[in-house]
C-alpha positions in Angstrom: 42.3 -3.4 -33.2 42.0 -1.7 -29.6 45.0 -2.1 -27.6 45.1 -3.8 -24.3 45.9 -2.4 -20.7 49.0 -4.4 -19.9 48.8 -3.4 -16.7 45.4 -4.1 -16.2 46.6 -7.8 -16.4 44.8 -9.6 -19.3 45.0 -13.1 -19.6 43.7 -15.5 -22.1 40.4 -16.6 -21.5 39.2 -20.5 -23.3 36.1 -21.7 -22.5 32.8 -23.9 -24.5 29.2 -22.9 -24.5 26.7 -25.5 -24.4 23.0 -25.0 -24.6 20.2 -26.9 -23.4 17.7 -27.9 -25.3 15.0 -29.4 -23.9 11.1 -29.2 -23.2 12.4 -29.7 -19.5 15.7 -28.1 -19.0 15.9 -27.7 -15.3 15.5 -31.2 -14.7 18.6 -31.3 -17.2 20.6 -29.4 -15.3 20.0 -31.2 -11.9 21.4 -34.3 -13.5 24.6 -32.4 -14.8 25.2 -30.1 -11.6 24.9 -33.5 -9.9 27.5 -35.3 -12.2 30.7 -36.8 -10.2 32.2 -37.1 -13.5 32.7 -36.7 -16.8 35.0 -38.7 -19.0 38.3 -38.7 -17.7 37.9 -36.1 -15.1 36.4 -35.7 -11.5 34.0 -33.1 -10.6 34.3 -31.7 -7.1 33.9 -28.8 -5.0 30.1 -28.2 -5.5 29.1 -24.3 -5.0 26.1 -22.2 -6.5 26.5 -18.8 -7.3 24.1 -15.7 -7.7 25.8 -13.2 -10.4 24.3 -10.0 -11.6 25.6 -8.9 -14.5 25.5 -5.5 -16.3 27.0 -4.3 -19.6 28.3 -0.6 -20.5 28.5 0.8 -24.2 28.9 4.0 -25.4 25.4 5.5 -26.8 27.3 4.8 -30.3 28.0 1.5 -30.0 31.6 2.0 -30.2 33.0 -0.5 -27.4 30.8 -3.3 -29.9 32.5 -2.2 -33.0 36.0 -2.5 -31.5 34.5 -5.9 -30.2 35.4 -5.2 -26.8 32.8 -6.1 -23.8 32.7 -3.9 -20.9 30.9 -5.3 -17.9 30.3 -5.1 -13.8 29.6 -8.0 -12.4 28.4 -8.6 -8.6 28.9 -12.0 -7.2 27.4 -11.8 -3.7 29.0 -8.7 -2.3 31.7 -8.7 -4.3 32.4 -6.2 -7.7 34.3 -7.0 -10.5 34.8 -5.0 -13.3 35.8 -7.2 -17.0 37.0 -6.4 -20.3 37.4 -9.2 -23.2 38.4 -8.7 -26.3 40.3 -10.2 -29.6 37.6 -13.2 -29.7 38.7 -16.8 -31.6 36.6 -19.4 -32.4 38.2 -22.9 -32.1 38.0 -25.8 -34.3 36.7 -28.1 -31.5 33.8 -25.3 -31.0 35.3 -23.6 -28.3 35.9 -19.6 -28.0 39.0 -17.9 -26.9 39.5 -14.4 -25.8 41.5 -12.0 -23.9 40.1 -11.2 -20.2 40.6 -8.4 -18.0 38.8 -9.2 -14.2 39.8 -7.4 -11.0 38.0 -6.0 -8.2 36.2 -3.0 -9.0 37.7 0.5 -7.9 37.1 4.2 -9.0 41.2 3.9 -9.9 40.8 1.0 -11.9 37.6 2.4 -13.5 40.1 5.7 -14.5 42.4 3.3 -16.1 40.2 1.6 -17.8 38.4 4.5 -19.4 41.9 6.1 -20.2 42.6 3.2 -22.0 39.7 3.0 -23.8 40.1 6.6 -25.0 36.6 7.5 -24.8 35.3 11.0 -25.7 35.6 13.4 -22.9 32.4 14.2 -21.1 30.4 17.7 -21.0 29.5 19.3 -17.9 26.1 18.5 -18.4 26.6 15.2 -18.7 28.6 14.6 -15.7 26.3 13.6 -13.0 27.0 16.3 -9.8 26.4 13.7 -7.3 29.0 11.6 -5.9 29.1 8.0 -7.6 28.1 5.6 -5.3 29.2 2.5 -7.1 30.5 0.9 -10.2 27.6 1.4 -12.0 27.0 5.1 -11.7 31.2 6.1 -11.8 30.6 4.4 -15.7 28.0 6.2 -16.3 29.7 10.1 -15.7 32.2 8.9 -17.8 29.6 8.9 -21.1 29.1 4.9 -21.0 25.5 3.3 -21.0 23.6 0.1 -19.7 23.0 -1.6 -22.7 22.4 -5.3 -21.0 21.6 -6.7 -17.5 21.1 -10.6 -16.8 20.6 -12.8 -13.5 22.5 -16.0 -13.5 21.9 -18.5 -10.8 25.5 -20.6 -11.9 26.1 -24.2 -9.8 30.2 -24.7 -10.1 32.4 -28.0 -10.3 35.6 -27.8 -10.1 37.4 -30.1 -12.6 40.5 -32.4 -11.8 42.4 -35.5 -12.6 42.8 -37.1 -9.0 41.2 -36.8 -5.6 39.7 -33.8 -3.9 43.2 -32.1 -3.7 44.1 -31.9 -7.2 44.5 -29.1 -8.9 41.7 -27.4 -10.7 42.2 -28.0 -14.7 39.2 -26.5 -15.6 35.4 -25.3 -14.4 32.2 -26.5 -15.4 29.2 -24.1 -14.9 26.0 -25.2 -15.3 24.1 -21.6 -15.7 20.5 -20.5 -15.6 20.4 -17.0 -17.1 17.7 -14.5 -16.5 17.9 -11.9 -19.0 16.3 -8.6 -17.7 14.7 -6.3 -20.4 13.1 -3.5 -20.3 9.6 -5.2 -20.4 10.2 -8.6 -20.9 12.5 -11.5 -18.5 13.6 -14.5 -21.2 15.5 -17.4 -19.8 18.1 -20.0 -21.1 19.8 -22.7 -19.9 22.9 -23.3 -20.9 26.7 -25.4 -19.4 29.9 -23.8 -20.0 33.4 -25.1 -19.2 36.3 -23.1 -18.7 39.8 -23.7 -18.8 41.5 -23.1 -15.0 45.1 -24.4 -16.1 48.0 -24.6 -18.5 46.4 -27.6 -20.2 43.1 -26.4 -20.2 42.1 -26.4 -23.7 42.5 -30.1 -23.7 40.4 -30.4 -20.6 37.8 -28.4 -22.5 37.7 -29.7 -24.6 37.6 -33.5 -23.6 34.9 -32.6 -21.2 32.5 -30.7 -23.7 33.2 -33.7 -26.4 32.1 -36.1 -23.1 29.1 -33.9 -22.4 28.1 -34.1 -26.2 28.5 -37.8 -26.3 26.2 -38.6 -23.6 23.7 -35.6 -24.0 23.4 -35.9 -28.1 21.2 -33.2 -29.3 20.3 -32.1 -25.9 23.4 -30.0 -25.4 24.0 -27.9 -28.8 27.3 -26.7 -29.1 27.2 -22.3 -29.2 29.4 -19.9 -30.5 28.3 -17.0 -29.0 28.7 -15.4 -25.6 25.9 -14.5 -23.2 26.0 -10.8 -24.4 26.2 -11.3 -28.3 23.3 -13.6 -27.5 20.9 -11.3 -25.4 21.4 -8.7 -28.0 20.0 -11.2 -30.6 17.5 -12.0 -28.4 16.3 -8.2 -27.9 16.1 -8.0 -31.1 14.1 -10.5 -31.7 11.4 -9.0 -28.5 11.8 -5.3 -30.5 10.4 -7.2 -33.9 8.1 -8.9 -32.4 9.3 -11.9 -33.8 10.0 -13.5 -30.3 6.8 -14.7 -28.6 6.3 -17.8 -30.9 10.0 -18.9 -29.9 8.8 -18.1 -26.2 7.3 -20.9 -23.6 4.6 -19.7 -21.3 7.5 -19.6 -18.8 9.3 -17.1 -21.1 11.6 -19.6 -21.1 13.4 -19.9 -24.8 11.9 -23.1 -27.1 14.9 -25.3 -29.1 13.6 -23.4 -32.4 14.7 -19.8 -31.1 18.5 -20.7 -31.0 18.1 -21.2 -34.5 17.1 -18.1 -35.5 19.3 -16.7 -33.4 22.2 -18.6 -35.2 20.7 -16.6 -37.8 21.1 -12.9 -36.8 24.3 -14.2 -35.1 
């Protein structure tokens, strides 16, 4: 089991995944990015975000088969660099893992790969150019794009009270645009996200709410955006993936399935 940069500041990351399933999914997430509420809770503080997300792996796989996700993510200008790790299912259908996100640095980047204890580099294969970002800093130190997505996310915040309550949790309702080598495939898909000390309960109340009123239109998912683009790849490599395709390459209901499958 890989050991965790303390200093790094992980924390404890519980969140649901819902899908949408649906001939006509964006109309399905205008009505839930316009919800006021759901069940108990308010939903306020409506914000959309553009997030570009890349993934890193060694050319052996061997960040995957510690189970450890390495990622830069750009939300508007800003650069994040995230680690998770340790992932638990939940009885209710949730996932729970441990998260690492701070700004992105070249010193935080050097922690990070100290900590991970990768292979040192040869001469060769250290670029001779100054890295000019995130991106290319990773990649001198032997690490590899393995997965990049686009995902247009529209945020509620949730609370208890009025406007001024404190955040419990975070509902996303996400369109993701995953970006393959020859081939863009899109989902549609809600996730909620704990935000406080009794945020499991709030996640789980609201994704229970969510089910309730949606019924088979929301289909509970226990696997995280990367896990699931890998599947997905797969799938495009075999050849398997067109029939599960719309002419929108958007994904049909009956391609969840068989990714559940290789899952």
């Amino acid at each position: 089991m890989v050991k965790l940069p303390q200093a790094l500041g992980f924390g404890r990351e519980i969140e649901s995944i819902l899908l949408i399933l649906s001939d006509h999914p964006e109309e399905i997430v205008r009505k839930i990015a316009e919800k006021t509420s759901v069940g108990d809770y308010r939903l306020v503080g409506a914000t959309t975000k553009l997030l570009s997300d890349t993934y890193f792996d060694t050319p052996h796989h061997s960040l995957s088969h510690r189970k450890l996700n390495l990622r830069i993510r750009t939300d508007n200008q800003d650069r994040w660099i995230t680690m998770k790790t340790h992932p638990r299912r939940t009885l209710w259908g949730g996932m729970v893992r441990a998260e690492m996100e701070v700004p992105w640095s070249s010193e935080t980047i050097e922690k990070v790969v100290s900590e991970l204890k990768l292979p040192p580099q040869s001469p060769s294969a250290v670029s001779l150019t100054t890295p000019s970002g995130p991106n290319e800093l990773l990649q001198t130190k032997g690490l590899v794009p393995i997965q990049h997505r686009e995902t247009q996310r529209q945020v509620r915040n949730v609370t208890s009270g009025p406007d001024g309550s404190p955040t419990l949790a975070e509902l996303d309702v996400d369109s993701v645009l995953y970006d393959f080598d020859d081939q863009k495939i899109r989902l549609f898909e809600v996730e909620v996200e704990s935000k406080s000390e009794k945020g499991q309960n709030v996640v789980r109340s609201v994704t229970k709410s969510l089910q309730g009123e949606y019924g088979p239109i929301l289909r509970s998912w226990r696997h995280g955006k990367l896990a699931t683009g890998t599947a997905i790849a797969r799938l495009l490599k075999s050849g398997e993936l067109r029939p599960l395709i719309d002419a929108e390459n958007r994904l049909l209901p009956a391609a969840f399935d068989r990714l559940n499958r290789i899952l």
